[in-house]
N, CA, C and O atoms as CSV, one atom per row, in Angstrom:
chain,resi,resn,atom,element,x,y,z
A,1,UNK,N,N,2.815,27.911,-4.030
A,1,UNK,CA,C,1.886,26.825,-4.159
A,1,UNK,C,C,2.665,25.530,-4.366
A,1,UNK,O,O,3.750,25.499,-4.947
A,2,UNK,N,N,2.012,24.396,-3.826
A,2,UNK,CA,C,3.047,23.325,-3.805
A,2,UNK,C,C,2.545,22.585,-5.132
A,2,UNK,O,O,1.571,22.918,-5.806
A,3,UNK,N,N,3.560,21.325,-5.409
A,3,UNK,CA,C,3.329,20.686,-6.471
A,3,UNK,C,C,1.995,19.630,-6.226
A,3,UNK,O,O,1.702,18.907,-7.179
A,4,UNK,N,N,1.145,19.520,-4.914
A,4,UNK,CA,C,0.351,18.357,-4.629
A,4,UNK,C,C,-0.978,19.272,-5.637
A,4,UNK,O,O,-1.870,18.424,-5.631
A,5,UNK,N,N,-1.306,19.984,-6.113
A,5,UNK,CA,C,-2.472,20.262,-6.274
A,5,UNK,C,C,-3.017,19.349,-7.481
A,5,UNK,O,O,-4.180,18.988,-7.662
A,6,UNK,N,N,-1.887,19.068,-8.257
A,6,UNK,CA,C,-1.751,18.638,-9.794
A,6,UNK,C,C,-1.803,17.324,-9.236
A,6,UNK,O,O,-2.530,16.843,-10.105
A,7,UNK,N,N,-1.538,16.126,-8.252
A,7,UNK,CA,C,-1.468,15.142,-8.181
A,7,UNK,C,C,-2.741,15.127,-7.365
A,7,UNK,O,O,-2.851,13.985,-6.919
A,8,UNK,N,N,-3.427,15.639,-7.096
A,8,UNK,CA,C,-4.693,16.230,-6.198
A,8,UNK,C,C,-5.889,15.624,-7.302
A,8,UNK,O,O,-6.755,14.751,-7.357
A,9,UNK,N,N,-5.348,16.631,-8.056
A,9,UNK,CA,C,-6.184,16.784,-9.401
A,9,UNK,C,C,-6.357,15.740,-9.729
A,9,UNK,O,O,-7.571,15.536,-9.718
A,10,UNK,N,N,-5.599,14.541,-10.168
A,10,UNK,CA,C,-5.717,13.510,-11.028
A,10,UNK,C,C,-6.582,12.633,-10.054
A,10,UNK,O,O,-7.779,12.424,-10.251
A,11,UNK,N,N,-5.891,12.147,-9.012
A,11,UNK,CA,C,-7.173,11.858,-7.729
A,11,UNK,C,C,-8.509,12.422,-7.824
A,11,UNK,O,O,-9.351,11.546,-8.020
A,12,UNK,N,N,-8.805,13.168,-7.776
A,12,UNK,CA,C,-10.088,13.936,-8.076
A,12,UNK,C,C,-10.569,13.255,-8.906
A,12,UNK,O,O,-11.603,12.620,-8.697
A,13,UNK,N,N,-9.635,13.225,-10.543
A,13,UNK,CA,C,-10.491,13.120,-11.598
A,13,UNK,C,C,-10.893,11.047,-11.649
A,13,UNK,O,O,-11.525,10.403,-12.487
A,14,UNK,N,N,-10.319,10.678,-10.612
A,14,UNK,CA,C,-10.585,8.741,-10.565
A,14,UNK,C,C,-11.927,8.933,-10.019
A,14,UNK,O,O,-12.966,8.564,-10.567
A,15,UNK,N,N,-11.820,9.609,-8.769
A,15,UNK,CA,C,-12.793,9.886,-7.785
A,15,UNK,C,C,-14.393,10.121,-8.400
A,15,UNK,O,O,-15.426,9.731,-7.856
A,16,UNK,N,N,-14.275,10.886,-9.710
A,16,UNK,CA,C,-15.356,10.965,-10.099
A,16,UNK,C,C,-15.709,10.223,-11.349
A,16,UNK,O,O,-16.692,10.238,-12.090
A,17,UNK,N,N,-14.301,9.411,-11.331
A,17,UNK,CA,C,-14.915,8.349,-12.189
A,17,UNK,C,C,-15.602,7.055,-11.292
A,17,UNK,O,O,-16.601,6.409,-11.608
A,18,UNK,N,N,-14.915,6.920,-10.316
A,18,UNK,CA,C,-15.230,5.801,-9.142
A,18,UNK,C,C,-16.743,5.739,-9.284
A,18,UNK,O,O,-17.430,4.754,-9.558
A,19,UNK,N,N,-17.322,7.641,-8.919
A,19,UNK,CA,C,-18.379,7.882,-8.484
A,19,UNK,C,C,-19.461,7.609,-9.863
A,19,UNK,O,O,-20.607,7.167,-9.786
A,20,UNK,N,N,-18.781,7.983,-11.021
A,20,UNK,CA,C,-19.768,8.008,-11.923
A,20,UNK,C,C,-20.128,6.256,-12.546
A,20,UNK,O,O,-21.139,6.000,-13.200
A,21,UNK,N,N,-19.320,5.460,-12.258
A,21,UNK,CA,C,-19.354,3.968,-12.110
A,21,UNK,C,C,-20.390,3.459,-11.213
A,21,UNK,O,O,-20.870,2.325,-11.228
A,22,UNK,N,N,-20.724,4.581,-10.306
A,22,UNK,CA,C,-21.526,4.028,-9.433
A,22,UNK,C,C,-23.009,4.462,-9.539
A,22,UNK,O,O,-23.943,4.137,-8.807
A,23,UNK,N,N,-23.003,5.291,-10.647
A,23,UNK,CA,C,-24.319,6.103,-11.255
A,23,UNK,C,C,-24.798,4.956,-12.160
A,23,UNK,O,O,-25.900,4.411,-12.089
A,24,UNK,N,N,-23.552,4.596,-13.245
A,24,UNK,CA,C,-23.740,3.988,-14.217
A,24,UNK,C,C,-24.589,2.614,-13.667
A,24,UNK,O,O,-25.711,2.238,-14.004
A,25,UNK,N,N,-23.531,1.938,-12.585
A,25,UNK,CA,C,-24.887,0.680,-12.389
A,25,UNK,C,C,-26.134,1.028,-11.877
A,25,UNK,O,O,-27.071,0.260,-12.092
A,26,UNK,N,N,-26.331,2.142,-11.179
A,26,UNK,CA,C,-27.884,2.146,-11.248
A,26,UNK,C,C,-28.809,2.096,-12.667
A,26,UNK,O,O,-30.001,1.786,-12.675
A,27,UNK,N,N,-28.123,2.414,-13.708
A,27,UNK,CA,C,-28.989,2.147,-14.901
A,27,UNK,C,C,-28.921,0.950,-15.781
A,27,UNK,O,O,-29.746,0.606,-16.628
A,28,UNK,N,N,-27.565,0.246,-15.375
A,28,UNK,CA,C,-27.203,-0.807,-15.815
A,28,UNK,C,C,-28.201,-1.967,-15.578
A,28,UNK,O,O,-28.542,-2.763,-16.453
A,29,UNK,N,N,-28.670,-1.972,-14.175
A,29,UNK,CA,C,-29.146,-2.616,-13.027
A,29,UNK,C,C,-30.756,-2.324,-12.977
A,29,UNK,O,O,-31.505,-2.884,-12.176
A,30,UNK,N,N,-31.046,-1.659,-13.650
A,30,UNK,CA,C,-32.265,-0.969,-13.886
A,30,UNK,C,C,-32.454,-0.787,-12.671
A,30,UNK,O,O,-33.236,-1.645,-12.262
A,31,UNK,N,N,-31.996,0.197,-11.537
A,31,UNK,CA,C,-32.837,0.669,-10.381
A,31,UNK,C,C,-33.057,-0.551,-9.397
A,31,UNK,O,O,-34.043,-0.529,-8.660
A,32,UNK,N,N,-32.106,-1.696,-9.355
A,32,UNK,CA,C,-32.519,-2.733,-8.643
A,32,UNK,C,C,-32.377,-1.973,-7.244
A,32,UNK,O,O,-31.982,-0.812,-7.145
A,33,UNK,N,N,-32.786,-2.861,-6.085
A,33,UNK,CA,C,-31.758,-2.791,-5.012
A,33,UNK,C,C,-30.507,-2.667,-4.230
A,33,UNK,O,O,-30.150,-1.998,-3.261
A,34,UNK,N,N,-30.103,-3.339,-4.814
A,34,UNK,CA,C,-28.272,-3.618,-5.004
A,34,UNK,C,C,-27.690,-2.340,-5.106
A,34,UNK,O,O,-27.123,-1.708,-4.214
A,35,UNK,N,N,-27.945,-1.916,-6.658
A,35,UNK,CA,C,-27.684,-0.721,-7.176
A,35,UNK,C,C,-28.118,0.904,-6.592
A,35,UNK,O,O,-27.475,1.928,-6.823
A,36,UNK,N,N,-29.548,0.783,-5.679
A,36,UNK,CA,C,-29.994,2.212,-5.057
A,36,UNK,C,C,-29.105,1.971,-3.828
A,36,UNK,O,O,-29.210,3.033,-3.214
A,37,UNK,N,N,-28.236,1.120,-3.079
A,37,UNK,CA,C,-27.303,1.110,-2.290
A,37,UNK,C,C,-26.405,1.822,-2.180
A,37,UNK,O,O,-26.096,2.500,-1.201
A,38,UNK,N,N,-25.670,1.696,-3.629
A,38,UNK,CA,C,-25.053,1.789,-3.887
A,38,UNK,C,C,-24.358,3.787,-3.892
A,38,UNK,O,O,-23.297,4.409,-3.857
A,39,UNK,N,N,-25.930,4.032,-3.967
A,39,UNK,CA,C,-26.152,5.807,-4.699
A,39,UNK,C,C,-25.639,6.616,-4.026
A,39,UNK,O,O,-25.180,7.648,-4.516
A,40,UNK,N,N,-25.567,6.210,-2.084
A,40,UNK,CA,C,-25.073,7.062,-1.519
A,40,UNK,C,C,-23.524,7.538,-1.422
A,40,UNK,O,O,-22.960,8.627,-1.320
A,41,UNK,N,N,-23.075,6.047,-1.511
A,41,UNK,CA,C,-21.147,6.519,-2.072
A,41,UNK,C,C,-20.970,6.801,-3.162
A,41,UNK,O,O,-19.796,6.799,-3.532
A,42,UNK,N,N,-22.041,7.167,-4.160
A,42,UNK,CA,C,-21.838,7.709,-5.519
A,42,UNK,C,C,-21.725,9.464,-5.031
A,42,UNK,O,O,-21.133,10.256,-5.764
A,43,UNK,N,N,-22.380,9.916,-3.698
A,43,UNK,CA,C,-22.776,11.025,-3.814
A,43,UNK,C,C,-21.422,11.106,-2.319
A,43,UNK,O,O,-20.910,12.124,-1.852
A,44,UNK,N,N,-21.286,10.277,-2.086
A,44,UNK,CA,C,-19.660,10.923,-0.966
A,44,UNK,C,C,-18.904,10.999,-2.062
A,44,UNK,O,O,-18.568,12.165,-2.270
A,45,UNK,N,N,-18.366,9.998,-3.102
A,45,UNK,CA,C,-17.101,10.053,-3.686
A,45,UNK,C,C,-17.215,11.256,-4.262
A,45,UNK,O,O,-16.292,12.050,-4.083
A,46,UNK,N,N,-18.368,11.653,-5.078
A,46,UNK,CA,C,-18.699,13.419,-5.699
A,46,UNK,C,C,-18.148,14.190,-4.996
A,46,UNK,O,O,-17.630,15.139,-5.585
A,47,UNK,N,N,-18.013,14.144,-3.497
A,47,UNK,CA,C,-18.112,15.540,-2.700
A,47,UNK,C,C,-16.557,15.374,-2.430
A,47,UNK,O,O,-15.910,16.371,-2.109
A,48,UNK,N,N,-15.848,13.943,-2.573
A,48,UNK,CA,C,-14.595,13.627,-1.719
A,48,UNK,C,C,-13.522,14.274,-3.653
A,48,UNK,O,O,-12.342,14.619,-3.716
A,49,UNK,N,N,-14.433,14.206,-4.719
A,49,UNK,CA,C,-13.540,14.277,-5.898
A,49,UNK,C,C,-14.059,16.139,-5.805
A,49,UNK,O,O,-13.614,16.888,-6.675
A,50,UNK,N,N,-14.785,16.582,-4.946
A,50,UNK,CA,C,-14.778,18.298,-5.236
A,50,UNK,C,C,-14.166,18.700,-4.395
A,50,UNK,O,O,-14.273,19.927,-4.374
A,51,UNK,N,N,-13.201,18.134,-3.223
A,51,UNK,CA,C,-12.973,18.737,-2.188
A,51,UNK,C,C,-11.153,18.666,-2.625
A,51,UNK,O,O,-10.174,19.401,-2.497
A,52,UNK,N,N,-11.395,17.603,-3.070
A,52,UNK,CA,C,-10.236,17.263,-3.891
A,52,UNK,C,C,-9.637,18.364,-5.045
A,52,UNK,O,O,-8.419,18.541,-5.034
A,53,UNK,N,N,-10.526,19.174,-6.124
A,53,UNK,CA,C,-10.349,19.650,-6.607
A,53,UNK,C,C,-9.789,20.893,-6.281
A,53,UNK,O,O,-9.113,21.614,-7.015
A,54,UNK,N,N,-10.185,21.114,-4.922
A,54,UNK,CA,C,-10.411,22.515,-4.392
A,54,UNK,C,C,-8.920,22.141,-3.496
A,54,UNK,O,O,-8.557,23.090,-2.800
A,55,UNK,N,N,-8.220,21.175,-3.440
A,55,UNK,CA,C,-6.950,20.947,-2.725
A,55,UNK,C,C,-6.968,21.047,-1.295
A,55,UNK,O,O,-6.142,21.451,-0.476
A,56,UNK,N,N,-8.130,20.573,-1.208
A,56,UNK,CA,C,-7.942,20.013,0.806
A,56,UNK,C,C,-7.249,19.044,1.105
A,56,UNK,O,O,-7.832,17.974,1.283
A,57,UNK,N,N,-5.982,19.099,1.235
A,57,UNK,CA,C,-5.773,18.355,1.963
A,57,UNK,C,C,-6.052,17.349,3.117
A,57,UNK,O,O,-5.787,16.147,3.158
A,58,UNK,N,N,-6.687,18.188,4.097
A,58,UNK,CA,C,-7.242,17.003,5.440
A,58,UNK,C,C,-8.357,15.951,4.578
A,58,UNK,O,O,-8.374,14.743,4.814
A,59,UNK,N,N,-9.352,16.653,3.467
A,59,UNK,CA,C,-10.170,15.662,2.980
A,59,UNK,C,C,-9.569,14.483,1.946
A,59,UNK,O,O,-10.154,13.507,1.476
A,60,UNK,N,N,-8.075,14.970,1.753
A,60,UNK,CA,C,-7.589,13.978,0.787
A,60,UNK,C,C,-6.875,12.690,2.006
A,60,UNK,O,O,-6.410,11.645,1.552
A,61,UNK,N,N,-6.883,12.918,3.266
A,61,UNK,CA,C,-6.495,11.765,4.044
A,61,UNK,C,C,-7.489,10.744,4.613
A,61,UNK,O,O,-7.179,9.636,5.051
A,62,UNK,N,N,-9.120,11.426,4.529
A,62,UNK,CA,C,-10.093,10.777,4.599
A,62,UNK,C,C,-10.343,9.984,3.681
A,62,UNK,O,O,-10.761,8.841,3.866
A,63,UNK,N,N,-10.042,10.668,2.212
A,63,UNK,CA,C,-10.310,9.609,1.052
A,63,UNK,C,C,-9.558,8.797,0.557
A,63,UNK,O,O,-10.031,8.084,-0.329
A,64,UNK,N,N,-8.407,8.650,0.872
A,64,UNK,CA,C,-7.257,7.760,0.894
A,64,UNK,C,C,-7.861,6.946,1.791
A,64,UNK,O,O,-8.470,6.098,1.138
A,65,UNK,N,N,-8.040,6.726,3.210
A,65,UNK,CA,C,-9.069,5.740,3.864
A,65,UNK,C,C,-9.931,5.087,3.208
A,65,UNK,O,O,-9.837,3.885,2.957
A,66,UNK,N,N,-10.949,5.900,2.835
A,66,UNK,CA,C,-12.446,5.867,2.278
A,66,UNK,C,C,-11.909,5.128,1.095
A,66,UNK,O,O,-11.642,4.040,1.604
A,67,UNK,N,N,-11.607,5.050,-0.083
A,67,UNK,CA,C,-11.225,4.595,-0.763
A,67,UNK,C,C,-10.181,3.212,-0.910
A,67,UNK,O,O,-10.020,2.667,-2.002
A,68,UNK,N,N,-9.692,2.865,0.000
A,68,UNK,CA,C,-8.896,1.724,0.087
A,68,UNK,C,C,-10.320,0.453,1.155
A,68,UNK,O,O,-10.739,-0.699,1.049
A,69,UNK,N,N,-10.427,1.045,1.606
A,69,UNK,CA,C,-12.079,0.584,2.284
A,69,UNK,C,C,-13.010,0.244,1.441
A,69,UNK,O,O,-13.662,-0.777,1.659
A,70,UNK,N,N,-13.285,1.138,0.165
A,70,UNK,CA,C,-14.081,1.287,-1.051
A,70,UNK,C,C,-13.851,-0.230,-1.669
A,70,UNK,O,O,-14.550,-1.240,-1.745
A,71,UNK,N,N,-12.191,0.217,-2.168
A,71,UNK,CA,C,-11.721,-0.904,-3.038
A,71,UNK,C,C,-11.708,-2.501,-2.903
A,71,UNK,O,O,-11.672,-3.272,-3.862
A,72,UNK,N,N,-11.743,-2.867,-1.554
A,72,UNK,CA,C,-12.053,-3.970,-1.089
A,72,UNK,C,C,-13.781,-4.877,-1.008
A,72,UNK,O,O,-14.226,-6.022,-1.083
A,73,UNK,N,N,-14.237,-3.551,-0.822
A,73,UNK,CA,C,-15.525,-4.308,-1.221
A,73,UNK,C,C,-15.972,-3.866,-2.011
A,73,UNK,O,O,-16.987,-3.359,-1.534
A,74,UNK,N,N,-15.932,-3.614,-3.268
A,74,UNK,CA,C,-15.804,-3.272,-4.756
A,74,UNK,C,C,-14.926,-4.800,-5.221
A,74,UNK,O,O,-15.463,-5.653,-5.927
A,75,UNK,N,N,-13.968,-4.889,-4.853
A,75,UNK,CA,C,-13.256,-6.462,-5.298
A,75,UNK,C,C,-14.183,-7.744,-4.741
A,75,UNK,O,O,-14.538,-8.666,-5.475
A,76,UNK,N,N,-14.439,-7.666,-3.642
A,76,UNK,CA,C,-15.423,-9.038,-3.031
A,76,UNK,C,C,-16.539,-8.867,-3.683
A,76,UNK,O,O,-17.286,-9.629,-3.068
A,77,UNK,N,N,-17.157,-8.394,-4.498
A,77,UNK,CA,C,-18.688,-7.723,-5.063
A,77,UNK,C,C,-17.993,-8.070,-6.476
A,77,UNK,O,O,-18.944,-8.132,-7.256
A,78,UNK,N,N,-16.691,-8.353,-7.266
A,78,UNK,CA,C,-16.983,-8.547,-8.004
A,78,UNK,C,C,-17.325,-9.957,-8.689
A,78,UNK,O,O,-18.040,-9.918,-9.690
A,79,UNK,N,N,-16.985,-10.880,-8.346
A,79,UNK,CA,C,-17.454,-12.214,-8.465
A,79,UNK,C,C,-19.055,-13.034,-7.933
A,79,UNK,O,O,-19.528,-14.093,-8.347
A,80,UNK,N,N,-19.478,-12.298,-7.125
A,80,UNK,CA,C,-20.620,-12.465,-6.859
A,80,UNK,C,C,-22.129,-11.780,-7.455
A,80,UNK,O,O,-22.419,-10.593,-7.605
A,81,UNK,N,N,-22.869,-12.900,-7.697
A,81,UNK,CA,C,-24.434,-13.122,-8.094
A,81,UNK,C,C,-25.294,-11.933,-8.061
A,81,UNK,O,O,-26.475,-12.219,-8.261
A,82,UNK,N,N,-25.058,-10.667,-7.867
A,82,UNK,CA,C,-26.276,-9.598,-8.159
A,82,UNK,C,C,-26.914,-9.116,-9.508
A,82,UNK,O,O,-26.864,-9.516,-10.671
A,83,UNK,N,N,-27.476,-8.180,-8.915
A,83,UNK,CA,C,-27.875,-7.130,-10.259
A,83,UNK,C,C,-26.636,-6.736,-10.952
A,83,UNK,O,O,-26.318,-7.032,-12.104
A,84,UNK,N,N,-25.800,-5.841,-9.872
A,84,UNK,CA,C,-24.700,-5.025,-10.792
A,84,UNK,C,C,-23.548,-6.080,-11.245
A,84,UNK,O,O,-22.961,-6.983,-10.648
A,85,UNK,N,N,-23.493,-5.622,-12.420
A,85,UNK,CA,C,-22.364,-6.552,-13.449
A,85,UNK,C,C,-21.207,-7.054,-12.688
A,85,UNK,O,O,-21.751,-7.363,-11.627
A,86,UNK,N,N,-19.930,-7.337,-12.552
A,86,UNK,CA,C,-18.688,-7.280,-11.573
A,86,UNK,C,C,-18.040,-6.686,-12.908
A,86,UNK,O,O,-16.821,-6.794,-12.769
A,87,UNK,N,N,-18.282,-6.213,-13.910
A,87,UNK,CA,C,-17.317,-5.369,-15.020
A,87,UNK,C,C,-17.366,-4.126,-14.133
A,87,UNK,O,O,-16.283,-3.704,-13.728
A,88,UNK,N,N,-18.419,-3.523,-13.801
A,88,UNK,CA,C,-19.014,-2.228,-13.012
A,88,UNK,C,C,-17.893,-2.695,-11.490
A,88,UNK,O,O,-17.396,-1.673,-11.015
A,89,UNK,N,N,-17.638,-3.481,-11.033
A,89,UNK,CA,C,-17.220,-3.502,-9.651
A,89,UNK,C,C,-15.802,-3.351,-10.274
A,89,UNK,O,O,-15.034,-2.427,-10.005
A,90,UNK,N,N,-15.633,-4.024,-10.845
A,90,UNK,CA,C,-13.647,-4.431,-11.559
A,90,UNK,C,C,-13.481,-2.937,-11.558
A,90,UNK,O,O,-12.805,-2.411,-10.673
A,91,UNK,N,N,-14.217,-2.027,-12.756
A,91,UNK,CA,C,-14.157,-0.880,-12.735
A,91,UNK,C,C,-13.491,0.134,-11.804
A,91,UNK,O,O,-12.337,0.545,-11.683
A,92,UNK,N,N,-14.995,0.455,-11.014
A,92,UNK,CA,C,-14.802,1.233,-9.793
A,92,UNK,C,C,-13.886,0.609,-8.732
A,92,UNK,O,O,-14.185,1.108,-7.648
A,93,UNK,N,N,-12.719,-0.432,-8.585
A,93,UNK,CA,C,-11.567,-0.687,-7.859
A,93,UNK,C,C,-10.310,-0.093,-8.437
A,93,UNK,O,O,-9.363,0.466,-7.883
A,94,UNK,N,N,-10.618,-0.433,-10.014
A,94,UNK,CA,C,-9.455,0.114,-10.690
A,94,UNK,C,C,-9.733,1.707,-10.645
A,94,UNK,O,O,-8.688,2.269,-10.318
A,95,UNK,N,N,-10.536,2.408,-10.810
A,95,UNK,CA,C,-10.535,3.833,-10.254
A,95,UNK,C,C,-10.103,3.959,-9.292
A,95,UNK,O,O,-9.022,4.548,-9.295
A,96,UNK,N,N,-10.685,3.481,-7.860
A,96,UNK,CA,C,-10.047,3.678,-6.792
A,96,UNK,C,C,-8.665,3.324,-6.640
A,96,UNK,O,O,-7.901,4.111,-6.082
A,97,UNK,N,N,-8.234,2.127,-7.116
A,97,UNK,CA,C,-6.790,2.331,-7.051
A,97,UNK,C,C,-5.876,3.199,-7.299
A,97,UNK,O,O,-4.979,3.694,-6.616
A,98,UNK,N,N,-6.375,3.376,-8.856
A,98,UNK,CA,C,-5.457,4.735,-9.499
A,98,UNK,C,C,-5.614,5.736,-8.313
A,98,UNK,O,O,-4.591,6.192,-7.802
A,99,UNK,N,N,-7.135,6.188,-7.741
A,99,UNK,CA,C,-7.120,7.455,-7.106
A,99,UNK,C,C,-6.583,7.325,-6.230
A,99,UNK,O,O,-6.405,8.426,-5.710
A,100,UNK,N,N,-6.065,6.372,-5.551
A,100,UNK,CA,C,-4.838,6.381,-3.713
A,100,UNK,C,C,-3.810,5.810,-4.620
A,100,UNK,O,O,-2.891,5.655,-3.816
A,101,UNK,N,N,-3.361,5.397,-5.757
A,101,UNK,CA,C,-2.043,5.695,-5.935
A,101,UNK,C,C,-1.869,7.069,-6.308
A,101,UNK,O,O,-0.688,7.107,-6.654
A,102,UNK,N,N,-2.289,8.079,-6.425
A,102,UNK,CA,C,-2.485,9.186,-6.908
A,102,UNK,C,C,-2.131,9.923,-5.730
A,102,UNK,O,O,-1.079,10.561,-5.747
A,103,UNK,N,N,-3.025,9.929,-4.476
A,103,UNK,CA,C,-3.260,10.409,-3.449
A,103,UNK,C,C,-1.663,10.066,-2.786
A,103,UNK,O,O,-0.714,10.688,-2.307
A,104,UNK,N,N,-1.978,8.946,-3.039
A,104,UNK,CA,C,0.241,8.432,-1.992
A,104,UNK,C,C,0.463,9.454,-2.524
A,104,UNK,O,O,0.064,10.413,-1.864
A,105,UNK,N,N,1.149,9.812,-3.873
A,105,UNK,CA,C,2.061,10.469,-4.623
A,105,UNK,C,C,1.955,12.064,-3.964
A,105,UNK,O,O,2.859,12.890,-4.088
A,106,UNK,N,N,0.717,12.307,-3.271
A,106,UNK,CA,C,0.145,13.884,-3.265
A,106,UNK,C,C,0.270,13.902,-1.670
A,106,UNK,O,O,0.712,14.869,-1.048
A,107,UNK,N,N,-0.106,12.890,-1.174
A,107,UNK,CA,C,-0.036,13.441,0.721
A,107,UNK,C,C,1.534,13.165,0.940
A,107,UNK,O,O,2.134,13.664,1.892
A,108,UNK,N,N,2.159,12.327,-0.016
A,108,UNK,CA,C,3.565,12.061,0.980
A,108,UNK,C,C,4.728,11.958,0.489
A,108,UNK,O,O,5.491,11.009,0.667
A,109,UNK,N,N,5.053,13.496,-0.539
A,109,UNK,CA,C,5.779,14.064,-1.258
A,109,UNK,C,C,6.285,14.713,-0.708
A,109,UNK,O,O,5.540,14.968,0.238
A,110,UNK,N,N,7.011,15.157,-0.624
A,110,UNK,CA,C,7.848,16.262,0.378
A,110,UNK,C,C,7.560,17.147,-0.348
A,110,UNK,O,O,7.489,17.128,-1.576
A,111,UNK,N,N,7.255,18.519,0.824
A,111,UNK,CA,C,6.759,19.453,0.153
A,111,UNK,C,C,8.160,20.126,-0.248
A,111,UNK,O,O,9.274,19.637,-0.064
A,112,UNK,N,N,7.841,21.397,-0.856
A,112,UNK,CA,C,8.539,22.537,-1.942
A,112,UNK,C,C,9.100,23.338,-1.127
A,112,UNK,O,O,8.298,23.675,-0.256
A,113,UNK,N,N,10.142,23.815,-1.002
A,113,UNK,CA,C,10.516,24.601,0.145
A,113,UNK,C,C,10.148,25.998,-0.620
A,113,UNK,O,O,10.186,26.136,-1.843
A,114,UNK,N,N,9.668,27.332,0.625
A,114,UNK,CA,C,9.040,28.221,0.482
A,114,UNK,C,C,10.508,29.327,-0.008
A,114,UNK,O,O,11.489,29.322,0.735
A,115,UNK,N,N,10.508,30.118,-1.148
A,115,UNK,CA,C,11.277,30.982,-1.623
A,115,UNK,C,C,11.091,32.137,-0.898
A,115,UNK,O,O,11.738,33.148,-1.171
């Protein structure tokens, strides 16, 4: 077994913080608009932090995408006029960051040579 599962892991565990940041402003936000937008990448990042857990690889190169994509408009969203706070946006970038610096560390490690 290689050493990426453990750096997998920690990815995972941003991933579902990303995601649970994104639960949180729906209540923050009381159910605005903005915020029920928001619900459906609450429910990819869930599936991208279980697939993660489970050490897929091919899904950890999608979310390294997905997530650097994420983080950018998570940063432009945070200075601007809505419902959801920009503490909630600052947040969920700094998750995502951690989780693709995480992810670098895990897709492009050289693997373990087989004994």
């Amino acid at each position: 077994m290689t050493k990426t599962k453990g750096a997998m892991r920690w990815a995972a565990n941003f991933v579902a913080l990303s995601a649970g940041l994104y639960v949180l402003a729906l209540f923050i936000s009381r159910f605005s608009a903005e915020a029920v937008q928001l619900l459906p990448v609450a429910v990819i990042y869930a599936g991208f932090a279980y697939g993660l857990l489970r050490g897929w690889r091919w899904l950890a190169y999608i979310a390294f995408v997905a997530l650097l994509i994420g983080t950018s408009f998570a940063v432009s969203n945070i200075w601007a006029l809505g419902d959801v706070p920009g503490w909630i946006y600052a947040g969920i970038a700094c998750a995502n960051l951690l989780a693709v610096a995480a992810l670098f560390g895990a897709l492009w490690r050289t693997p373990e040579a087989a004994a």
